[in-house]
VODOKOL-63801 format. One line per field, with one value per residue (C-alpha): residue number from 1; residue in one letter; x, y, z. Coordinates in Angstrom, 1 decimal, always signed. Example, Ala and Ser with C-alpha at 12.3 -4.5 7.8 and 13.67 -1.06 7.14 Angstrom:
<timis>
pos = 1, 2
code = A, S
u = +12.3, +13.7
v = -4.5, -1.1
w = +7.8, +7.1
</timis>
This chain:
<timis>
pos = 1, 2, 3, 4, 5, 6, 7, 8, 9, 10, 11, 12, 13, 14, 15, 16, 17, 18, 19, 20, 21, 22, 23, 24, 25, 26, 27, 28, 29, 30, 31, 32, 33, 34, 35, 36, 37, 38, 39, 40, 41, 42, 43, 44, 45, 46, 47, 48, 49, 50, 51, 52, 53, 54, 55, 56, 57, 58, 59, 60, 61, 62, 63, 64, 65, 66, 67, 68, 69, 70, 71, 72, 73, 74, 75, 76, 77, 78, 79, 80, 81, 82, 83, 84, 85, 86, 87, 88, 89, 90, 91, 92, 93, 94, 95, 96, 97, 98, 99, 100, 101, 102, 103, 104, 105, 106, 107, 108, 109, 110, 111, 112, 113, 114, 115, 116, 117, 118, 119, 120, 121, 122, 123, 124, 125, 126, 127, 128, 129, 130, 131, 132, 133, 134, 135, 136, 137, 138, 139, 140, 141, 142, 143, 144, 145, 146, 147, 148, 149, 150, 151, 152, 153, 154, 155, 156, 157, 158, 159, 160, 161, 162, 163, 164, 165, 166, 167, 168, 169, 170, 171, 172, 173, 174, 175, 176, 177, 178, 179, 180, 181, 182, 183, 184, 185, 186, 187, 188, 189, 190, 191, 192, 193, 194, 195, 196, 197, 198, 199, 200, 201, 202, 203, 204, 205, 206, 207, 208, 209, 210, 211, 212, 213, 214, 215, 216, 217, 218, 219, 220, 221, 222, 223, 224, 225, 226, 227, 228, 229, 230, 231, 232, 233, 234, 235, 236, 237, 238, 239, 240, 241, 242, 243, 244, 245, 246, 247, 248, 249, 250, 251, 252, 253, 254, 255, 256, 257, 258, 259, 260, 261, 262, 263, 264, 265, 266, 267, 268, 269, 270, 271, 272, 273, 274, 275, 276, 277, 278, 279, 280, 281, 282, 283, 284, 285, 286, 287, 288, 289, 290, 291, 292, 293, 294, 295, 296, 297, 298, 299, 300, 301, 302, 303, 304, 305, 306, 307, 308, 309, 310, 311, 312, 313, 314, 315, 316, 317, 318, 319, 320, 321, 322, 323, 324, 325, 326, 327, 328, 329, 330, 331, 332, 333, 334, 335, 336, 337, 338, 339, 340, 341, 342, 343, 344, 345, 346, 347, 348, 349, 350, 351, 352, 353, 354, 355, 356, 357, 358, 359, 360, 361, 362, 363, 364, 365, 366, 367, 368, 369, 370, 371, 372, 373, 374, 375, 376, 377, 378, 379, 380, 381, 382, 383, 384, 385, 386, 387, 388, 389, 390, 391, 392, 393, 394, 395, 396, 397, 398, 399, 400, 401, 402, 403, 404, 405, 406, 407, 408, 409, 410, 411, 412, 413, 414, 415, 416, 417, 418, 419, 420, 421, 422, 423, 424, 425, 426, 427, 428, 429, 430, 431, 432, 433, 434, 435, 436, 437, 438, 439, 440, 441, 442, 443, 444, 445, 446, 447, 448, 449, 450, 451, 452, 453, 454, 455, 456, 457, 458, 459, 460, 461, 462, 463, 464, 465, 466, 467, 468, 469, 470, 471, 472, 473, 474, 475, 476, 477, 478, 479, 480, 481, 482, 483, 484, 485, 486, 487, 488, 489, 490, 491, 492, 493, 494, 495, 496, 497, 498, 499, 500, 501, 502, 503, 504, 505, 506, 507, 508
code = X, X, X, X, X, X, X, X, X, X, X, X, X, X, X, X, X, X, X, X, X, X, X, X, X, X, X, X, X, X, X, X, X, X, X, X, X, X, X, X, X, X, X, X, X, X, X, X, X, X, X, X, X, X, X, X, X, X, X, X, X, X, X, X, X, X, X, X, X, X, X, X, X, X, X, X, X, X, X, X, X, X, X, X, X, X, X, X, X, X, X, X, X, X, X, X, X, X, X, X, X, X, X, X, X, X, X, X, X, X, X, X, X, X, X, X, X, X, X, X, X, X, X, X, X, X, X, X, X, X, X, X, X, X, X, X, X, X, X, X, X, X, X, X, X, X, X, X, X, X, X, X, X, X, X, X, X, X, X, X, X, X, X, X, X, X, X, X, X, X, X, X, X, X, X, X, X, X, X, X, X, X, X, X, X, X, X, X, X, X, X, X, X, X, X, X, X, X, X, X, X, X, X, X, X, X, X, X, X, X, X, X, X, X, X, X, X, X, X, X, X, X, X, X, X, X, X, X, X, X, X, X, X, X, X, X, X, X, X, X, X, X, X, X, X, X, X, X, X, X, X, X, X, X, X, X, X, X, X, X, X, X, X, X, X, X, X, X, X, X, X, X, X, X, X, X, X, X, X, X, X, X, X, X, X, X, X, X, X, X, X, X, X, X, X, X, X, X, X, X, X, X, X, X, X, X, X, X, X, X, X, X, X, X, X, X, X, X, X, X, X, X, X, X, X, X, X, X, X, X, X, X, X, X, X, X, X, X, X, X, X, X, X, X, X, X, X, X, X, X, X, X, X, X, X, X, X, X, X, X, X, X, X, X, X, X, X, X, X, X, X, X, X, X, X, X, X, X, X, X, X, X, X, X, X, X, X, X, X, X, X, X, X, X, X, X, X, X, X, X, X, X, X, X, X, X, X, X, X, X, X, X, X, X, X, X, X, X, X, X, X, X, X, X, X, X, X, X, X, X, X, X, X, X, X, X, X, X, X, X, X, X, X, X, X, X, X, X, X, X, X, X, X, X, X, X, X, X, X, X, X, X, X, X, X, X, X, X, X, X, X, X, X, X, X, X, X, X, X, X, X, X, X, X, X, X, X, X, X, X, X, X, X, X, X, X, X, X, X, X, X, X, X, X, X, X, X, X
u = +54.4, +51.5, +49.1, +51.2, +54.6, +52.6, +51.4, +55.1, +56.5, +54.0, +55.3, +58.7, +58.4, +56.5, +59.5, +61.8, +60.1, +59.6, +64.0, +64.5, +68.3, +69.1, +70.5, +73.6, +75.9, +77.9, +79.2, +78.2, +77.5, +77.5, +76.2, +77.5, +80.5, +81.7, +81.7, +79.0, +76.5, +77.4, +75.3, +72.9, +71.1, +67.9, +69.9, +72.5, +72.1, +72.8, +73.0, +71.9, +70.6, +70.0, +69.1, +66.5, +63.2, +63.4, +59.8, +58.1, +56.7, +58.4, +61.8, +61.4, +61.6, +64.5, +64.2, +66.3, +66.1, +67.7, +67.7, +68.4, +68.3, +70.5, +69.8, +66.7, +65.6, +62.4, +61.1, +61.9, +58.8, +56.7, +57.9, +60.1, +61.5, +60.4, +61.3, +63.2, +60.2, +63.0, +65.6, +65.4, +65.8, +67.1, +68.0, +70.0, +70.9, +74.1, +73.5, +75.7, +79.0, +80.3, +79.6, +76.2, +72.9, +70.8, +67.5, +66.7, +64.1, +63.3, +61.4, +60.2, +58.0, +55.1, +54.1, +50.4, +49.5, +45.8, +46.2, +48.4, +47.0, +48.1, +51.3, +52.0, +52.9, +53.1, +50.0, +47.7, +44.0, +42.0, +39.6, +40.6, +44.4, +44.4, +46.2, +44.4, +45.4, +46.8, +44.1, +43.1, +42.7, +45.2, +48.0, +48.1, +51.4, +51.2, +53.7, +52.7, +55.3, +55.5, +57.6, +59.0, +61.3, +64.0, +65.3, +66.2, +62.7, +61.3, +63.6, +65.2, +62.0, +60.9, +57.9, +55.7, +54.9, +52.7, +51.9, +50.1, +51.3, +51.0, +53.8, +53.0, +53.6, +56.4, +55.6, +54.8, +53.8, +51.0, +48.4, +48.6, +49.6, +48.2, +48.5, +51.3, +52.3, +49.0, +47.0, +49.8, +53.0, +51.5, +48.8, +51.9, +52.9, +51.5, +51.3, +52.5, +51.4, +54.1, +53.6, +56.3, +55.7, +56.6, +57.2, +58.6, +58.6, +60.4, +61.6, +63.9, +67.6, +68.5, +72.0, +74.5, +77.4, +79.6, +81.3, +84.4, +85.8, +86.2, +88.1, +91.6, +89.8, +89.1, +86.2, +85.3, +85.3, +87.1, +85.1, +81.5, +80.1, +80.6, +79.9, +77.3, +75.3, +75.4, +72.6, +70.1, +66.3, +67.2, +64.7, +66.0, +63.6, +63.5, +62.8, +61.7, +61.3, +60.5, +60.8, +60.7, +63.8, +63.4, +63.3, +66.4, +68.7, +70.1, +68.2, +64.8, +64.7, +65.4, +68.8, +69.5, +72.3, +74.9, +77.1, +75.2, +76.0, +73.1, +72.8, +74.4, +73.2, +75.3, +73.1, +73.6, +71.5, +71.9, +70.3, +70.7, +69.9, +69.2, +71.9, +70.6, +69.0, +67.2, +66.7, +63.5, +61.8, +59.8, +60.8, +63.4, +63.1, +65.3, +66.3, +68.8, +69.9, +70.2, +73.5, +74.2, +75.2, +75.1, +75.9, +76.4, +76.6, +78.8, +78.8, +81.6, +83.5, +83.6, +83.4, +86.6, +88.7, +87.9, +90.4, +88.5, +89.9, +87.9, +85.0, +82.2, +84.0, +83.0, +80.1, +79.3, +80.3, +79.4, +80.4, +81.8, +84.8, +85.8, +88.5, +90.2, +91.0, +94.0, +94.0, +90.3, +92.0, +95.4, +92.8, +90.9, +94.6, +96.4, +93.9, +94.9, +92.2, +94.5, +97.5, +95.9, +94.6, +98.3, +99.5, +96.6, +96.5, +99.7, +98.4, +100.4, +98.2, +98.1, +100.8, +99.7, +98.2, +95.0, +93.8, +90.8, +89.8, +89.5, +87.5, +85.2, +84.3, +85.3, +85.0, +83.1, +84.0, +85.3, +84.4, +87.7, +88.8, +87.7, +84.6, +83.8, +82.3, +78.8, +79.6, +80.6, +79.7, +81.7, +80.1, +83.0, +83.9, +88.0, +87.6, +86.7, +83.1, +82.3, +78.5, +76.6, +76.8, +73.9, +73.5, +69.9, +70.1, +72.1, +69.2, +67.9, +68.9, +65.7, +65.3, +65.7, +68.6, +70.5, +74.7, +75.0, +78.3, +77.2, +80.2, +82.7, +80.0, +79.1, +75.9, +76.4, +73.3, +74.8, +77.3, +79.2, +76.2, +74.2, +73.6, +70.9, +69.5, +70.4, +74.2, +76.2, +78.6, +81.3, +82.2, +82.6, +84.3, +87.0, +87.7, +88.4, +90.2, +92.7, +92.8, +91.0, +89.2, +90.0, +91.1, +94.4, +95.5, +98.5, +96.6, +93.4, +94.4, +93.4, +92.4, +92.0, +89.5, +87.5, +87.6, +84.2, +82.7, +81.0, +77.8, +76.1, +73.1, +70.2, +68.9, +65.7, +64.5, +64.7, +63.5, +60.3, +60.0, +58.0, +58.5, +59.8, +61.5, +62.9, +61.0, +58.4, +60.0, +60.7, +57.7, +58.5, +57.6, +58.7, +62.0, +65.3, +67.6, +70.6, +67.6, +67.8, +65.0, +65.2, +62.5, +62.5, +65.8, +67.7, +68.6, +66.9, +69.0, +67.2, +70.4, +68.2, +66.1, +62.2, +60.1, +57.8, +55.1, +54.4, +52.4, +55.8, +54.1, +55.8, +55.3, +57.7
v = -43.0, -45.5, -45.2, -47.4, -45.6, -41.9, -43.5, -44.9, -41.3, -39.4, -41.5, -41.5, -37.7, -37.2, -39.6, -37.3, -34.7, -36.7, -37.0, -33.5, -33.0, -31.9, -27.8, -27.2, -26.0, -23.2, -19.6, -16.8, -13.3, -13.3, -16.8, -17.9, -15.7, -15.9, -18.5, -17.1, -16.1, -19.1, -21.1, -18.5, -18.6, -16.9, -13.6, -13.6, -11.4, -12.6, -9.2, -5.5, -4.4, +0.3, +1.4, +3.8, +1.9, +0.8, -0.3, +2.0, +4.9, +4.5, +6.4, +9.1, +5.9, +3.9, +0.2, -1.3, -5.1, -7.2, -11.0, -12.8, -16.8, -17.8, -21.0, -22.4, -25.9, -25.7, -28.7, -27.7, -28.6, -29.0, -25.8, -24.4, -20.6, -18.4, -14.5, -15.0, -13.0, -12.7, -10.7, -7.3, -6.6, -3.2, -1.4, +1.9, +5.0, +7.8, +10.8, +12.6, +10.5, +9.7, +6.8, +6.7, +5.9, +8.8, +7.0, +3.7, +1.2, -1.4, -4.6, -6.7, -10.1, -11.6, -15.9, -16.5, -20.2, -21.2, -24.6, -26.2, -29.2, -30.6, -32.5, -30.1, -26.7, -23.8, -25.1, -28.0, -29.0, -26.2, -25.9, -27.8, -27.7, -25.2, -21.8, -19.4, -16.2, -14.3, -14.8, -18.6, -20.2, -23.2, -20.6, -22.3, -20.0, -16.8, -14.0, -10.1, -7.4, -3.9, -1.2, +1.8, +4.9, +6.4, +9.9, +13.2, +13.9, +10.8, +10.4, +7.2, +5.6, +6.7, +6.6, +3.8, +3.5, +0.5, -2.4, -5.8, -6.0, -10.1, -12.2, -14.9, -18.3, -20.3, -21.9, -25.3, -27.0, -27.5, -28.7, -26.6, -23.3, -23.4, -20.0, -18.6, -15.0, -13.9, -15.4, -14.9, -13.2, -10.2, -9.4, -9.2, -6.1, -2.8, +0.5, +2.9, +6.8, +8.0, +6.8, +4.2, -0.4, -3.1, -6.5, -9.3, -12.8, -15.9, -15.3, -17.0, -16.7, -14.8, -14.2, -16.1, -17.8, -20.9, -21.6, -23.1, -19.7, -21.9, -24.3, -22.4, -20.5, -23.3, -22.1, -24.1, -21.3, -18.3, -15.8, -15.2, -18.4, -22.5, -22.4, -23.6, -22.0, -23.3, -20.9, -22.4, -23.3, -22.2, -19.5, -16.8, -14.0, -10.7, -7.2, -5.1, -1.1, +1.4, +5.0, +8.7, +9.8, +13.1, +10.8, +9.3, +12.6, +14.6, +17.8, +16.0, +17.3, +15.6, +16.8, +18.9, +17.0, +13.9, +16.1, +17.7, +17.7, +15.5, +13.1, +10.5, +8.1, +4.8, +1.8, -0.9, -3.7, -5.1, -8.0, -8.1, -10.3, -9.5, -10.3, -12.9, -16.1, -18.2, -21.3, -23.6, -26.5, -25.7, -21.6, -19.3, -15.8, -12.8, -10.1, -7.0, -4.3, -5.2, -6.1, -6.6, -9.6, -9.3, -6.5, -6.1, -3.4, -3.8, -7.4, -10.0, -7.6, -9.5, -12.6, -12.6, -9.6, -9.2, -12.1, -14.8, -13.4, -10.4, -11.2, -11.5, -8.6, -6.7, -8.0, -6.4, -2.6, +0.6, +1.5, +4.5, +2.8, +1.0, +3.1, +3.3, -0.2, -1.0, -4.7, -3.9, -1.0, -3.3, -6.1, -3.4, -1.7, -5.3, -8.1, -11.4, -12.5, -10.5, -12.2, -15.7, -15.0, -13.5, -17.2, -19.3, -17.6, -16.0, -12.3, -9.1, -7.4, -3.3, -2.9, -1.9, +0.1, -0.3, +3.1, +2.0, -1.1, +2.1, +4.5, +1.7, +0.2, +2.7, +6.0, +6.6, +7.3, +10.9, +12.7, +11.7, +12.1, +8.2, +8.1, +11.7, +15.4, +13.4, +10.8, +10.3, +8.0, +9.8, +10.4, +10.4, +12.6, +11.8, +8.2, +4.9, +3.7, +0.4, +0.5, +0.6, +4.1, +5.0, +8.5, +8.7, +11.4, +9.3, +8.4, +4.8, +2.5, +0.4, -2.5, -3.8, -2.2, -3.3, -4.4, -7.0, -5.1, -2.0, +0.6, -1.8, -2.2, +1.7, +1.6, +4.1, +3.2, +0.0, -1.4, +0.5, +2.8, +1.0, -2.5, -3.7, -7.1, -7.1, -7.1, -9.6, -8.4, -11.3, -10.7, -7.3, -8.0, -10.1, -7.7, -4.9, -6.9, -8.2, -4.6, -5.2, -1.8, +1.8, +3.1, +1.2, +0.9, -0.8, -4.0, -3.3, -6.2, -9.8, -11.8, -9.4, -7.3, -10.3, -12.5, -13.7, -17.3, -18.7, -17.7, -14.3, -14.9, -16.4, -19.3, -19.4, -16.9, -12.7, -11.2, -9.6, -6.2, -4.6, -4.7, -6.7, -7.4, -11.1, -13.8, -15.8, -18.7, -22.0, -23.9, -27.0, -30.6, -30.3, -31.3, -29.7, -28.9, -31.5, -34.1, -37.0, -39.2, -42.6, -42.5, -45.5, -46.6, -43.0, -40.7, -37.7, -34.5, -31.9, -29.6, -26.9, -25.1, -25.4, -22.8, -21.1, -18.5, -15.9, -17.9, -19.9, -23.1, -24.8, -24.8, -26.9
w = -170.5, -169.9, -166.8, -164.3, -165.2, -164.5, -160.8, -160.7, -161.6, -159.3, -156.3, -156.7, -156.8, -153.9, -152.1, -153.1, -151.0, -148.1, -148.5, -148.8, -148.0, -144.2, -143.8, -144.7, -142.0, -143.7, -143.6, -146.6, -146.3, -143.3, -141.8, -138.8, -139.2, -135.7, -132.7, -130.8, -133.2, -134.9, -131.9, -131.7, -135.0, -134.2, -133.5, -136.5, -138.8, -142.4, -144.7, -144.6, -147.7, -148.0, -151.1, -153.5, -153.8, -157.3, -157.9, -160.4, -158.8, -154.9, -156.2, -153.6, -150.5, -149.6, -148.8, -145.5, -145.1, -142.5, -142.9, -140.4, -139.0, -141.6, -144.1, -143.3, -144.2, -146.0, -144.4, -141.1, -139.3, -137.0, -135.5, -138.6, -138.1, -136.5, -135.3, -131.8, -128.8, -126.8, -129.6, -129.8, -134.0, -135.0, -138.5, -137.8, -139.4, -139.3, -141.1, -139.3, -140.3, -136.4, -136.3, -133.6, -134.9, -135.5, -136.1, -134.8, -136.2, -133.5, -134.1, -131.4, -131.5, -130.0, -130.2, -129.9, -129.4, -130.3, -129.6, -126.9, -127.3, -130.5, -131.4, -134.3, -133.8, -136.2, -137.8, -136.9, -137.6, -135.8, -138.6, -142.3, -141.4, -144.6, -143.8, -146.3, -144.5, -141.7, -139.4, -140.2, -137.3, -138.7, -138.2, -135.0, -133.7, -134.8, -133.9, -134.2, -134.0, -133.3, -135.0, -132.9, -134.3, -132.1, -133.1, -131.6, -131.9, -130.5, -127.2, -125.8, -125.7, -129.2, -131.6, -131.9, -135.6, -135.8, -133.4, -133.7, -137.4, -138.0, -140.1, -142.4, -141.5, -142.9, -146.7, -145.0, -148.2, -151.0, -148.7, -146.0, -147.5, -151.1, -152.8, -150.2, -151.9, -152.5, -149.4, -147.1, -148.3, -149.6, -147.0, -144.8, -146.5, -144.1, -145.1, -142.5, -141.6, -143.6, -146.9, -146.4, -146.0, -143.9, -143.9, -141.5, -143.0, -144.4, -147.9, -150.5, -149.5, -152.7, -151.5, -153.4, -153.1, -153.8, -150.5, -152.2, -151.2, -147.3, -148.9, -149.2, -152.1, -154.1, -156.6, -159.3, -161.3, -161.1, -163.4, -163.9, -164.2, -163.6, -159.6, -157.8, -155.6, -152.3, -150.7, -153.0, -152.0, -148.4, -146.9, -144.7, -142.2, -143.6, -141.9, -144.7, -144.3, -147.1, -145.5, -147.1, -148.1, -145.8, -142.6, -142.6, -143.6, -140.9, -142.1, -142.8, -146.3, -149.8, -150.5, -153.3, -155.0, -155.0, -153.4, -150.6, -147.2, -146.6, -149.3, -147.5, -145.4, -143.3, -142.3, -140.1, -138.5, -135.4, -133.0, -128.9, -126.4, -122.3, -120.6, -118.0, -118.7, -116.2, -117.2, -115.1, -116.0, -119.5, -118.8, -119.3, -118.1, -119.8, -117.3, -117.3, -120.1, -124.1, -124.8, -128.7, -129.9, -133.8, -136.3, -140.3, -142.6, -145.1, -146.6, -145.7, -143.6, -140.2, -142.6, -144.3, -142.9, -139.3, -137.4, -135.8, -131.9, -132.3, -134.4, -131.4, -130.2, -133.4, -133.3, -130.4, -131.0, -132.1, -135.6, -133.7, -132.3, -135.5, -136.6, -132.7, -132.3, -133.8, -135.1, -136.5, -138.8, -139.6, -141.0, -143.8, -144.2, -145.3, -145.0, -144.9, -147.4, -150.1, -149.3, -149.2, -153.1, -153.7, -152.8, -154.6, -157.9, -158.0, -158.4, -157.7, -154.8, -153.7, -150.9, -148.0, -146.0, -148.3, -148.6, -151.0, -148.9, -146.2, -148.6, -149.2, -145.9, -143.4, -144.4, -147.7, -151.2, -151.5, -154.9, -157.1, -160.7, -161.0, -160.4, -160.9, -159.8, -159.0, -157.1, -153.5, -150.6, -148.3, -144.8, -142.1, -139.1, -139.7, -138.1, -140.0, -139.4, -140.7, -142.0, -145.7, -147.2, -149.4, -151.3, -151.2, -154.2, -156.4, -159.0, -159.3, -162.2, -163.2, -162.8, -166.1, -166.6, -163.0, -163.5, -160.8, -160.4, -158.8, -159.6, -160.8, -164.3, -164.2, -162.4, -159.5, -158.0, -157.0, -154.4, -152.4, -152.8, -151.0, -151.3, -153.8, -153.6, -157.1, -156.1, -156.9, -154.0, -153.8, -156.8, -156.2, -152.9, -154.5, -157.1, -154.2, -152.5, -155.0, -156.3, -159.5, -159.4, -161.2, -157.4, -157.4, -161.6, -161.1, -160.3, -162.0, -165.0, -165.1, -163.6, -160.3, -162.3, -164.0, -160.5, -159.5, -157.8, -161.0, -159.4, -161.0, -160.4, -158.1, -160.1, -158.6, -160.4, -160.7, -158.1, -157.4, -159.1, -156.0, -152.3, -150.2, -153.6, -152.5, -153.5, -151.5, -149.7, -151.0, -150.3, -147.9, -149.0, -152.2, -154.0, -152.7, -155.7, -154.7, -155.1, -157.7, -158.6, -160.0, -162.8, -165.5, -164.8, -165.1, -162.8, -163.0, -161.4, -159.7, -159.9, -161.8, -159.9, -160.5, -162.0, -159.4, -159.7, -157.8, -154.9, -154.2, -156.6, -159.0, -162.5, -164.0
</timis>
């Protein structure tokens, strides 16, 4: 390629950034799931992940992470995503198997502005217009956020366990935040008093999906791979947490044993709103009590089995009610997602009422001949409560050698025991639902037990092998992966993701 064609190429690249493709409007784990949330973005929660830290030397932690603002546009500027001051963001815990939060981890946000003057907004030109850290006074809109612990101990108001803790601004792009993970992404990572980290931030949207599943189930593949990945290069906000094992079990000790009374734990996340809005000119005030308006433990639950007339509904509850309300127990006892994949690929499904669909979302995995005299997830007072179940003294699995499919490939310390980022969890969830699982034999056979999305794995990359564990986020002003480049007369297809390092820059 001579000089012109390079100065050619180099341009026709960077007009391919400039044309980044708009956001996708879509559902996934759960993305818009229901119609409230679905027009309230900033407070939707997108997936709850609880499981053993699995970076070397952090096994006696477990990591929580809420994402939330679902499918962010890279290039979303001048303001791009930020965390909502007015939501109040919550991870909580049940050790006691009723159903009501037993610990409490609240997060709540604060926007700086340096410059009201400027046309930009989340960064501008106070200095060089060059974010190289936290406190560069280019971050022209910061946001800082406190951290506060409820418990028995604590009280209704509760602990304050750090405060003024600032979040990295969103990968805007080479220029004006060169070097993101290490100047920005991973100063964001705070120790806390107990040994434990945190993080609040943009990161890769690592979940994955092809959304053909919308479209009366009509994957383009059917097994393990030859779907696309409709999540991909879309950046999400993440809440991470890493806390002692000890804190988050009803009798503040490591338990003993898979088996103990105490070794397991149900997590949830949640987001709420005030309940009055006053709107001015250029002002809104928030007034009265919290009142919850988003809520996911277990993936794809309000997604594809909850029916639409009470999805905001559950959206709004406790855990604890779950299993009174009728219709909410019919849907997990014969969901109409099984009978919809019954019709479309002719399967034989479990009759109801779906006693396994119940173990595993609503009550916990009791120890059985299946899965054996070690393993459980059970953590129930008699009642369905729909939240992730982790047994904090189920060992890890490292990293290296992770099965995306938790149980289903024999790695216990995977989905339904907890929910690793790791998890390939709608392949999982098909399988369960169809029936392709040891816990209902007469249907475990093909293709219920081999059913997937054609999408096992995130192709931008593995993930990080230390906290906050997803990767940095994809970098705005650069090219989106449904891109294509004229260059010399072909088409070049930026279908494949592109190689990035660990700042967030590319390298292919």
């Amino acid at each position: 390629m001579n000089n012109l064609m390079k100065k050619i190429f180099k341009g026709l690249i960077g007009l391919s950034l400039i044309l980044s493709t708009a956001g996708l409007s879509v559902m996934a784990s759960s993305h818009s799931e229901a119609p409230l949330i679905a027009l309230d973005r900033f407070a939707d929660n997108t997936d709850t992940y609880a499981f053993r830290s699995v970076e070397p030397g952090r096994e006696g932690f477990v990591t929580l992470i809420a994402n939330y603002i679902p499918l962010q546009e890279p290039s979303g500027g001048p303001q791009w995503f930020r965390w909502d001051d007015t939501v109040l963001y919550e991870i909580k815990i049940d050790n006691t198997g009723d159903g009501i939060e037993d610990v409490t981890y609240q997060f709540q946000f604060t926007t700086q502005t340096v410059n009201a003057d400027t046309v930009l907004g989340q960064s501008t030109v106070n200095q060089d217009g060059v974010i190289g850290s936290l406190n560069d006074p280019d971050y022209n809109m910061p946001q800082t956020y406190t951290v506060r612990r409820i418990d028995r101990r604590s009280g209704r108001r509760g602990q304050l366990i750090a405060a003024g803790l600032r979040t990295p601004p969103a990968n805007i792009g080479p220029r004006v935040t060169p070097n993101y993970e290490t100047n920005l992404g991973q100063p964001a990572v705070y120790p806390l008093g107990n040994g434990g980290k945190v993080f609040a931030g943009t990161r890769d949207e690592y979940f994955y999906i092809d959304l053909g599943v919308f479209d009366a189930l009509n994957f383009r593949s059917i097994s393990s791979t030859g779907g696309i990945d409709s999540t991909k290069g879309y950046n999400v906000s993440t809440i991470a947490l890493e806390v002692p094992i000890q804190e988050l079990t009803s009798t503040r000790a490591v338990p003993s044993g898979p088996t103990a009374p105490d070794a397991v734990i149900g997590v949830w996340a949640t987001a709420s709103r005030r309940s009055t809005r006053v709107l001015s000119a250029g002002a809104a005030a928030h007034n009265g009590n919290w009142v919850q308006v988003s809520r996911l433990g277990n993936p794809l639950v309000n997604e594809v089995v909850i029916p639409l007339g009470l999805k905001d509904a559950f959206n709004a509850i406790s855990p604890q009610i779950d299993g009174t309300i009728p219709r909410v127990v019919q849907a997990v006892t014969d969901p109409e997602l099984a009978h919809l994949m019954q019709a479309v690929y002719g399967i034989a499904i479990p009759p109801a009422p779906r006693t396994d669909l119940v173990s595993i979302f609503g009550t916990g995995i009791p120890v059985n001949a299946v899965t054996g005299p070690n393993y459980t997830t059970f953590l129930s007072d008699g009642t369905a409560h729909e939240y992730l179940r982790l047994n904090v003294a189920i060992p890890i699995t490292p990293i290296a050698s992770i099965n995306r499919l938790g149980l289903l490939g024999g790695d216990v310390a995977g989905f339904p025991n907890g929910r690793r980022v790791h998890d390939d969890v709608t392949d999982i969830a098909l399988r369960a639902v169809a029936g392709g699982t040891p816990f209902t034999p007469a249907t475990n056979v093909a293709p219920n037990n081999t059913l997937g999305d054609g999408v096992s794995a995130n192709p931008e990359g593995p993930l990080l092998t230390r906290f906050p564990y997803l990767l940095p986020p994809n970098q705005g002003n650069q090219p989106r992966s449904s891109n294509q480049t004229l260059i010399e007369g072909k088409l070049h297809d930026w279908s494949k993701a592109p190689v990035v390092d660990e700042n967030g820059n590319f390298v292919n």
